[in-house]
C-alpha positions in Angstrom: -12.4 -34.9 -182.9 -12.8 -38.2 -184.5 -9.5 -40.0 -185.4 -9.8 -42.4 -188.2 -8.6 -45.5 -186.9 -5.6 -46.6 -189.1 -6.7 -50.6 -188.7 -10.4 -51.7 -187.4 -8.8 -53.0 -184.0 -5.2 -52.9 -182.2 -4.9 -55.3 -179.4 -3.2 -54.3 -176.2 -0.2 -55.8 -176.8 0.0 -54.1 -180.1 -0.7 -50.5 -178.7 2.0 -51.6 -176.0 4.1 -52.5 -178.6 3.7 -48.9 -180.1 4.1 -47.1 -177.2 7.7 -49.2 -176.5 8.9 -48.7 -180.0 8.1 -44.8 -179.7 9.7 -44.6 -176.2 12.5 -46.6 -177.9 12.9 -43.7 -181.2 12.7 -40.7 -178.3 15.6 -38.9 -178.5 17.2 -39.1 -175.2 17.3 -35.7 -174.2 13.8 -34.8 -174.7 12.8 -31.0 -173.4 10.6 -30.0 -176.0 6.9 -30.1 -175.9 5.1 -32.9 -176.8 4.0 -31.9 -180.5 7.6 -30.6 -181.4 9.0 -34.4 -180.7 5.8 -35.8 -182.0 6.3 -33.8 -185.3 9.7 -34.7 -185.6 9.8 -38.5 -184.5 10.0 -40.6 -187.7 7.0 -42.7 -188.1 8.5 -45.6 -189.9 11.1 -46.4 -187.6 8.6 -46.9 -185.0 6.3 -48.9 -188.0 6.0 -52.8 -186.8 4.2 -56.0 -188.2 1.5 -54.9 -191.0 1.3 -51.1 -189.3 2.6 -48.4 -192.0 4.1 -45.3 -189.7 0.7 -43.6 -190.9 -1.2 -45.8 -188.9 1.4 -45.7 -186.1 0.4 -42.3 -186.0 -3.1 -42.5 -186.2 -3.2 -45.0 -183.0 -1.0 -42.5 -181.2 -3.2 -39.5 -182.1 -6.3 -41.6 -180.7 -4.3 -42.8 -177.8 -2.9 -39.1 -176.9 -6.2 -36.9 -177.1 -7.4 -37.4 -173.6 -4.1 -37.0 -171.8 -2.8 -33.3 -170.5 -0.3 -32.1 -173.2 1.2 -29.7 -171.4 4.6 -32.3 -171.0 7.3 -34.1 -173.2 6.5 -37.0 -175.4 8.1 -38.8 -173.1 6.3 -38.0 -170.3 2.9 -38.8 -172.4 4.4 -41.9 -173.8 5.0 -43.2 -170.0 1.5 -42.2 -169.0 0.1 -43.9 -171.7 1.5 -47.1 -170.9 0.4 -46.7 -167.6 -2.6 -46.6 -168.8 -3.1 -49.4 -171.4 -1.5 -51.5 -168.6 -3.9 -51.1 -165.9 -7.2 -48.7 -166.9 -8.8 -49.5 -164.2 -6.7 -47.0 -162.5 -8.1 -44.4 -164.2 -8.5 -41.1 -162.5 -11.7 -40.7 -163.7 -14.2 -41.9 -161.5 -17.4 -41.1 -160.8 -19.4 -41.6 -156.6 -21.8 -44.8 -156.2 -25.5 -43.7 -157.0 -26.1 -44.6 -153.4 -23.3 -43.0 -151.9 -24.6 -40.5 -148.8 -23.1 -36.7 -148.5 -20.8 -35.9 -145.8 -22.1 -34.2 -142.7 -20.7 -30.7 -142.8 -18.0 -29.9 -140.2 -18.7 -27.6 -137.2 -17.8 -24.9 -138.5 -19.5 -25.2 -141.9 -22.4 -25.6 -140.3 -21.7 -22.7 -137.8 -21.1 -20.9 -141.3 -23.8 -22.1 -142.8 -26.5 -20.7 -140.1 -24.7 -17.1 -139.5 -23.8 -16.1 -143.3 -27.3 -15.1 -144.3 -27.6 -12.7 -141.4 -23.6 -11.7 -141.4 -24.7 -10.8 -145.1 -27.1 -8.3 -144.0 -25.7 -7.1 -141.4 -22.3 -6.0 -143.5 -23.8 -6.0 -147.3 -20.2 -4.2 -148.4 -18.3 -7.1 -147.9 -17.2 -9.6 -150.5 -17.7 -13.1 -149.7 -14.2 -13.6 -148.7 -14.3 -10.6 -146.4 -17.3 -12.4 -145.3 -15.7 -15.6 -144.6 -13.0 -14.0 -143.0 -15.1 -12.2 -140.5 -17.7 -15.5 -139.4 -14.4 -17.5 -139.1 -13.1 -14.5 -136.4 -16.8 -15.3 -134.7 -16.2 -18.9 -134.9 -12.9 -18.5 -133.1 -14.6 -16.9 -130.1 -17.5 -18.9 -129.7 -17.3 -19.4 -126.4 -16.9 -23.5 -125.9 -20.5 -24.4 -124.4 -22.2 -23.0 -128.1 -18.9 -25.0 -130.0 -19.8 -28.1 -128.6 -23.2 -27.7 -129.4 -22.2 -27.6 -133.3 -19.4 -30.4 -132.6 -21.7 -32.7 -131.4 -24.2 -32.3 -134.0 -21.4 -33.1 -136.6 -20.4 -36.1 -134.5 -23.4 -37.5 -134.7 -23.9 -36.8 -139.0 -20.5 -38.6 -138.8 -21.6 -41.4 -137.3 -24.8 -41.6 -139.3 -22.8 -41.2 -142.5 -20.4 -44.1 -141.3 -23.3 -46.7 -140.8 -25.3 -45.4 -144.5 -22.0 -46.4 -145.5 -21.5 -49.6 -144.6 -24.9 -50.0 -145.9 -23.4 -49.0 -149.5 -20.7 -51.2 -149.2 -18.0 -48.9 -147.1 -15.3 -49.7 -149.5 -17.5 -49.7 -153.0 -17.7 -45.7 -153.3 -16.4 -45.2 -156.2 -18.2 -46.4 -160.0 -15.3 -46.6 -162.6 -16.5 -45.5 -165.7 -15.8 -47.2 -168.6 -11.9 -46.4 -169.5 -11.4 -45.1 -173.0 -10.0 -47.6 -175.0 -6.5 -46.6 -176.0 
């Protein structure tokens, strides 16, 4: 859904500037959803500089269609200041290129190894029947075989850890480029 933008660019402090003049024309107790207040909040009280309450709307409507509507105008209102504020808080993030997989635990990989032949062996079960019936088996390993899957996730652990630090340990994430509001 392409919004027509209402003026070629708003600057931050102008979309801030909309977002405190809306929050300012909420009505106080707002309970309704989002598009009931948003259909009933009038556009040219929240107008400012060379902005018609049209293109108010317009920047709100661009601003608003990635957030979750399931809330109040209010609540939206707050997030989107939030977010104009500091995007790089975004919660969209996306892993390094470079970034190694975690080991699996010991009991994934315990899991891993006995499902295809727990599958044969019981084909009537569903997989969370299935699940339910390895982690019983898990539960009475007896502690010599345990350790033997424990120490192999150790040592994952610790090679994880040091490809890590060869990534940059705290440079996991890559933020993607935050939508501009």
């Amino acid at each position: 859904m392409a919004l027509s933008r209402g003026r070629s660019h708003w600057s931050k402090e102008d979309i801030v500037k909309l977002l405190d003049r809306m929050e300012t024309n909420l009505p106080s107790n707002d309970s309704h959803t989002f598009k009931t207040t948003q259909s009933q909040m009038d556009w040219e009280k929240v107008a400012f500089k060379d902005y018609s309450g049209e293109m108010c709307k317009l920047k709100w409507l661009e601003v608003s269609y990635h957030l979750r509507k399931f809330r109040t105008l209010t609540e939206l209102v707050l997030e989107s200041k939030e977010h104009v504020e500091k995007p790089d808080r975004s919660k969209k993030r996306k892993k390094h290129p470079d970034l190694p997989k975690k080991p699996l635990t010991a009991y994934l990989r315990f899991f891993m190894e006995k499902r295809p032949q727990c599958s044969q062996k019981y084909p009537n079960l569903s997989n969370q029947e299935l699940t339910k019936v390895l982690s019983k088996k898990y539960k009475e390993l007896p502690e010599k075989i345990k350790l033997k899957y424990i120490q192999d996730f150790q040592k994952e652990k610790q090679e994880f850890e040091e490809k890590l630090e060869g990534v940059g340990g705290t440079y996991v994430y890559v933020y993607r480029t935050p939508i501009s509001p």
